[in-house]
C-alpha positions, 0 to 999 in steps of 0.5 A: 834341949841345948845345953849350955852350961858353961855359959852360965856364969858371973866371971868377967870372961863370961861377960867379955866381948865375945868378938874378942875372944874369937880373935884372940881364941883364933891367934892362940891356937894358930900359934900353939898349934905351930909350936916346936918348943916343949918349954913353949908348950909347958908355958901355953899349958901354963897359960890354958889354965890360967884362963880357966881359973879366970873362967871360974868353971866347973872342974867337972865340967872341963874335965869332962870334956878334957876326958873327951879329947884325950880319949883320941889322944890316948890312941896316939900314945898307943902308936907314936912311942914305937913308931920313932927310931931312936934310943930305947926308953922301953920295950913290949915284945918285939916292939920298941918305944924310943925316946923320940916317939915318946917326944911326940906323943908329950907334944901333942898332948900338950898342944892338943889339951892347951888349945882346948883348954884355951876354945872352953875358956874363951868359948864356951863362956858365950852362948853360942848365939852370941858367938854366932852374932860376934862372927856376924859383925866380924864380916864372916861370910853370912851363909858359912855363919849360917850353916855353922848355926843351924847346924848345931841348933838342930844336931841334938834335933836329929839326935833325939830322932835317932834315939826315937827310932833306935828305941822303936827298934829295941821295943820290935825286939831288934838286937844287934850282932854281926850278921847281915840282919844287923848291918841291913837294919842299920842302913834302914836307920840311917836312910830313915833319918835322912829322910826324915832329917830332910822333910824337918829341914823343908818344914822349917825352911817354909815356916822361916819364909812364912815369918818373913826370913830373907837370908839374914837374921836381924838383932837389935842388940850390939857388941860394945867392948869395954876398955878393960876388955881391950886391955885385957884382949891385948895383954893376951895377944901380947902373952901369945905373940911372946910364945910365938916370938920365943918360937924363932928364937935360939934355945937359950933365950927361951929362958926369958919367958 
């Protein structure tokens, strides 16, 4: 069963027109993806929060995807800091973490965990239904709306069958190590779940043809943004364009953001 959580609430960006949060999602994480500035980046961090706040989520649940992400991130921290010539700020042996590299490693945190914070806030308040049907009425592609739709609907589908198959192998007495057995049984697996990935996905295929499916999916509800939505959509492009702006400009201006 999918899960949505985060979807479940009162906030008023739970309630927001899911179209504009997309675009607003999309400029954001553009524009912090192609920052330099750390003080920028300090800001959009700032900024990430905020709208979480608004969100009114769970801390668990956001810190628990956070934990995800940065779980990644932890391995650049493992490599950056040594991989920069430039002074010294520690030493591990005959490897040397440099102030540079250090730098780095601080920016992609920054970036990395201000635009997740930004896609949780912003996306994952929607059902991602709704995301699907906001793509749909901004002129994306029908089949890449599509694919993007059915491709998480049945992910956890195919999850449950490698968990069913996994347990049917741990009750034959399967325990998994380092020889040949080992790799042989899980290429057993794999091949075991495409198939039967591919004869669910023929299943379900027919029996949206035998409901009348033709390409496209028909709703009767429309979005209709509110015009303190778009108030609010355009104060948070205007903040985004202002960190964008703050990008060009000499380092001492940057002091007015």
């Amino acid at each position: 069963m999918i899960n949505e959580a985060l979807s479940e609430g009162t906030s008023f960006l739970h309630n927001f027109d899911p179209r504009l949060k997309i675009l607003v999602a999309l400029t954001y994480s553009v524009t912090v993806a192609l920052l330099t500035s750390f003080t920028l980046l300090v800001v959009s961090m700032a900024f990430s929060m905020v709208l979480i706040f608004w969100a009114r989520l769970p801390l668990s649940g956001v810190l628990r995807r956070l934990l995800i992400v940065n779980g990644f991130v932890f391995f650049l921290w493992l490599v950056l800091p040594f991989s920069y010539d430039g002074m010294e700020f520690f030493a591990v042996g005959p490897l040397v973490a440099t102030y540079p590299g250090i730098y780095q490693a601080l920016r992609i945190t920054l970036k990395s965990n201000a635009i997740i914070l930004c896609l949780i806030a912003l996306l994952s308040t929607s059902p991602t239904f709704m995301l699907v049907h906001a793509l749909h009425h901004m002129k994306v592609p029908s089949k890449l709306v599509q694919l993007f739709f059915f491709t998480y609907r049945y992910i956890h589908v195919i999850y449950t069958e490698f968990t069913r198959l996994n347990t049917a192998m741990k009750i034959r007495g399967f325990a998994p190590g380092t020889d040949l057995h080992t790799y042989r049984t899980y290429a057993y697996l794999v091949g075991m779940l495409l198939v039967r990935s591919y004869e669910r996905s023929r299943r379900i295929y027919s029996s949206m043809l035998c409901r009348g499916f033709n390409g496209t999916f028909h709703t009767l509800y429309h979005f209709e943004s509110r015009p303190r939505e778009l108030v609010s959509a355009a104060v948070m492009t205007t903040i985004v364009l202002l960190i964008a702006i703050g990008q060009w400009l000499p380092p001492g201006k940057i002091v007015l953001f």
